[in-house]
Backbone bond lengths (Angstrom), bond angles and torsions (degrees), N, CA, C in turn:
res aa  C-N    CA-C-N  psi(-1)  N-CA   C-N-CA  omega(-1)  CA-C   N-CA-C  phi
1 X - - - 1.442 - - 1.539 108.00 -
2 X 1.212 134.85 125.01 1.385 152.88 149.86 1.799 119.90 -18.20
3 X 0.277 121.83 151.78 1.932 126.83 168.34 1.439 103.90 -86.08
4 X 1.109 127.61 -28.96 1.374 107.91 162.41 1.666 117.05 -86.94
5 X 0.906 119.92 -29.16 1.431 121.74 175.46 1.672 120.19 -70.19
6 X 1.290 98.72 -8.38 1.602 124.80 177.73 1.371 97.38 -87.20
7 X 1.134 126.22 -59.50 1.620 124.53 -157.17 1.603 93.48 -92.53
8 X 1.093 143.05 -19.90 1.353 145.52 167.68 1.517 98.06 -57.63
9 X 0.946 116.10 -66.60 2.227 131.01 178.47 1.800 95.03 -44.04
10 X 1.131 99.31 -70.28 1.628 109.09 175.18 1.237 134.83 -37.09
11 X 1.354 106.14 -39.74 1.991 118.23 168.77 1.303 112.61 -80.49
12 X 1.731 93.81 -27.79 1.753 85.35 -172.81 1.902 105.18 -73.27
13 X 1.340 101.12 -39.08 1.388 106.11 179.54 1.339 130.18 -75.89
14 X 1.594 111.85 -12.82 1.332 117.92 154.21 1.442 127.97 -85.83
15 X 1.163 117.88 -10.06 2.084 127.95 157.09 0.787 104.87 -76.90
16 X 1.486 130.44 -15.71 1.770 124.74 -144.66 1.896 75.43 -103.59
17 X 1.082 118.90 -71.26 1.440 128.61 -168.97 1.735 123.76 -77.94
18 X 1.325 111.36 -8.63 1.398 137.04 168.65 1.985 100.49 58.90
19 X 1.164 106.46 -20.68 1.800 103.60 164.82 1.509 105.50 -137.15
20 X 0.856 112.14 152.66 1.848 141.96 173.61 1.455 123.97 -142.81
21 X 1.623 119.94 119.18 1.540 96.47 170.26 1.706 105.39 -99.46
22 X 0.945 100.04 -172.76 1.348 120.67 -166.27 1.453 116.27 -59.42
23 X 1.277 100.51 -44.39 1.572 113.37 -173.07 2.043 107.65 -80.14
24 X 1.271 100.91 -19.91 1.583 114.83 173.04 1.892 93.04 -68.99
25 X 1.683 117.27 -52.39 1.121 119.64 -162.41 2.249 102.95 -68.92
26 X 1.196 99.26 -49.80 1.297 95.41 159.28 1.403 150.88 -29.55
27 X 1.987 91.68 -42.73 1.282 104.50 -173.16 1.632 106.66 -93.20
28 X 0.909 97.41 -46.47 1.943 117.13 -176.65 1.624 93.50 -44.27
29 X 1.697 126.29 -30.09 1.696 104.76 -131.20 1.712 84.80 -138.44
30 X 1.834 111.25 0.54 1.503 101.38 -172.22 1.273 124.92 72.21
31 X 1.698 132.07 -6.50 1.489 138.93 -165.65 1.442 119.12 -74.46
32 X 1.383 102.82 128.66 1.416 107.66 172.34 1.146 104.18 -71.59
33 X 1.819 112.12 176.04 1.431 113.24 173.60 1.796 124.25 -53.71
34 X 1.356 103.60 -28.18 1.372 109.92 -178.49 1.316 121.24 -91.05
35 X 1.424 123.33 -3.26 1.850 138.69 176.03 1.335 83.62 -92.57
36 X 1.451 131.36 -36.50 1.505 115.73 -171.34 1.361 138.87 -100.99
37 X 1.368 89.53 1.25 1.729 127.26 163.66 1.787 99.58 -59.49
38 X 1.626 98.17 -64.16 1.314 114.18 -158.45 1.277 94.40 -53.53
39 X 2.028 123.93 -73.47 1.493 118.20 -156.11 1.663 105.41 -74.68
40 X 1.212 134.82 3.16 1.567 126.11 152.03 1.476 108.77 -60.04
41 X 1.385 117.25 -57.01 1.611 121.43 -167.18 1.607 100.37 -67.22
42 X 1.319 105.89 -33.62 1.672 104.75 -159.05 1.946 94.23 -68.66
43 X 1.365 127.32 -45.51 1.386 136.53 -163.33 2.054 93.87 -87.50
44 X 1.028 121.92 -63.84 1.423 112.23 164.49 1.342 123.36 -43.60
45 X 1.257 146.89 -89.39 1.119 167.32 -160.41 1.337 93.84 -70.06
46 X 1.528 136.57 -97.26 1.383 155.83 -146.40 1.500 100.69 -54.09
47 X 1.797 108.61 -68.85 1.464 82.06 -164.33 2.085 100.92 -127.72
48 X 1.438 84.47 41.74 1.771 98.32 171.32 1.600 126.97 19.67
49 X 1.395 89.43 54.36 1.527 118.58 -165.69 1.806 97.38 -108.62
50 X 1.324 128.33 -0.16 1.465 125.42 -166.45 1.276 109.79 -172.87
51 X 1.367 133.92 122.07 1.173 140.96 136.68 1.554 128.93 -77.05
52 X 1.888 95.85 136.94 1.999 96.05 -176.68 1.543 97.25 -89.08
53 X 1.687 92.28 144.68 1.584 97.76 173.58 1.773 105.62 -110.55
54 X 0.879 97.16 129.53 1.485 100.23 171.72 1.569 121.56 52.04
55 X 1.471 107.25 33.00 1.557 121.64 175.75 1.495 105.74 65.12
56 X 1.088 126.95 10.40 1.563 132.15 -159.04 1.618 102.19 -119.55
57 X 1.367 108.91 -67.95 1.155 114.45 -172.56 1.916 136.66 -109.25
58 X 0.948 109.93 127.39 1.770 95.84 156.98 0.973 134.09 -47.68
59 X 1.470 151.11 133.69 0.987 131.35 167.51 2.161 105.65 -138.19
60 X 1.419 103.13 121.89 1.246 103.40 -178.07 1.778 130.81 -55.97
61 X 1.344 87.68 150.16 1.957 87.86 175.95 0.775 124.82 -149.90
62 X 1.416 109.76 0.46 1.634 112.87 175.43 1.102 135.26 69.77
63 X 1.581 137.66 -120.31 1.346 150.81 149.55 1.532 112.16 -100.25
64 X 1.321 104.38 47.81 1.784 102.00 158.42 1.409 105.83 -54.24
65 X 1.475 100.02 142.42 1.576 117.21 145.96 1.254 132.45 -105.86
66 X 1.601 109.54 109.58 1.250 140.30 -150.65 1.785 86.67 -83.57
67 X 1.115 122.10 137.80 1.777 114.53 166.61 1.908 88.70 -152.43
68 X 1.549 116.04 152.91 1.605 135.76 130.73 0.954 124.83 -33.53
69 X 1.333 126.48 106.60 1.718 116.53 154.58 1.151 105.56 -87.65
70 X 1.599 98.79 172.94 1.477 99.62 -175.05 1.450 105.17 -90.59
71 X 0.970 123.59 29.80 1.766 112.72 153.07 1.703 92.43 -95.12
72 X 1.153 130.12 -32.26 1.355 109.52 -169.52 1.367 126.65 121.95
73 X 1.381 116.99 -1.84 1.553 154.99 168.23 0.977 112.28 -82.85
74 X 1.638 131.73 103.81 0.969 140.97 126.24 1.813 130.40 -7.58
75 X 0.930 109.30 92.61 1.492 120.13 -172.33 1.801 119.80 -102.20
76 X 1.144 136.92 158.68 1.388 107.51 153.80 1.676 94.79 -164.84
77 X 0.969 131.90 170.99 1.626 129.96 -134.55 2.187 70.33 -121.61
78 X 1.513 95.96 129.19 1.723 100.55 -163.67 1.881 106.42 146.82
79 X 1.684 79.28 -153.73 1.365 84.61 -177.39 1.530 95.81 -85.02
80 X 1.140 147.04 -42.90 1.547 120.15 -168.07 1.311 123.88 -65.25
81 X 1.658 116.97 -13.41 1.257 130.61 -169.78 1.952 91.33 -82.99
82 X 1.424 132.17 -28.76 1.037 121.40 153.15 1.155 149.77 -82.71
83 X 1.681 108.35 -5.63 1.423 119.66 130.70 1.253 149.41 -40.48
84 X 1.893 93.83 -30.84 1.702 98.07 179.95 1.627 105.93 -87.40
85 X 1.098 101.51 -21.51 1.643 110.78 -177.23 1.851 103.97 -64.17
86 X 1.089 91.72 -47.86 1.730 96.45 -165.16 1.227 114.01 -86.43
87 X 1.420 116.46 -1.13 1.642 143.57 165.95 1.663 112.62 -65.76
88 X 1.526 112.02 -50.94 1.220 128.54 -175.51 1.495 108.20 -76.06
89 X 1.510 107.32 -15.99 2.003 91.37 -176.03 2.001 84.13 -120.15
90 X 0.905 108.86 23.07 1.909 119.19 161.98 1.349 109.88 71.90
91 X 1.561 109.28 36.37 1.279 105.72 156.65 1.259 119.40 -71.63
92 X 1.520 122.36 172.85 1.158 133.65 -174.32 1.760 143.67 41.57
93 X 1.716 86.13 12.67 1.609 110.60 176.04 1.293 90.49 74.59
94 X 1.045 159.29 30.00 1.753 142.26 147.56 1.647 86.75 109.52
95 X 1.432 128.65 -2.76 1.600 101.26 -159.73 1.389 102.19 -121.89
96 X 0.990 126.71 147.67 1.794 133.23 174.30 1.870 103.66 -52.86
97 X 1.065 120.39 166.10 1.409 111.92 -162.93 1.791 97.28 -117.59
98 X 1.788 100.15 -16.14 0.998 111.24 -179.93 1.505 116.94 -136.27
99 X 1.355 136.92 -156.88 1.184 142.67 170.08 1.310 134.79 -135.39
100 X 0.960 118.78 119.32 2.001 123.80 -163.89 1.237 102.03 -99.89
């Protein structure tokens, strides 16, 4: 199977299930540490379809829209936008649970 035909299987099964951890993505897809380097960065980074929570997990997002406020915070209407909410009454110890 291809690396794109991998991460094609992978998006579908991470919308389909809206979280995945890593070791699910491992097992499902056969990936060494370094095939699984790649489709984390490729779905995070590349095509900003997923945020990792807590180094553990995937967690889906689809077509968030990521925008600046003018404080300078990165916002995007999703799960981080319920981070900031649950930030202000002291959830999550002050810290994102994941990374955008």
């Amino acid at each position: 199977m291809t690396f794109e035909e991998i991460l094609d299987q992978a998006i579908a099964m991470l919308q389909r299930r809206g979280r995945l951890t890593y070791s699910t993505l491992k097992r499902q897809f056969q990936l060494d540490d370094a095939a699984l380097e790649d489709l984390k960065n490729e779905l995070i980074e590349g095509q900003r379809l997923a945020v990792d929570e807590r180094g553990n997990v995937l967690v889906w997002m689809g077509a968030a829209q990521f925008h600046l406020s003018s404080s300078g915070i990165t916002e995007c209407r999703g799960l981080e936008q319920i981070w900031l909410e649950n930030r202000e009454f002291g959830g999550y110890g002050g810290e994102a649970p994941f990374r955008v």
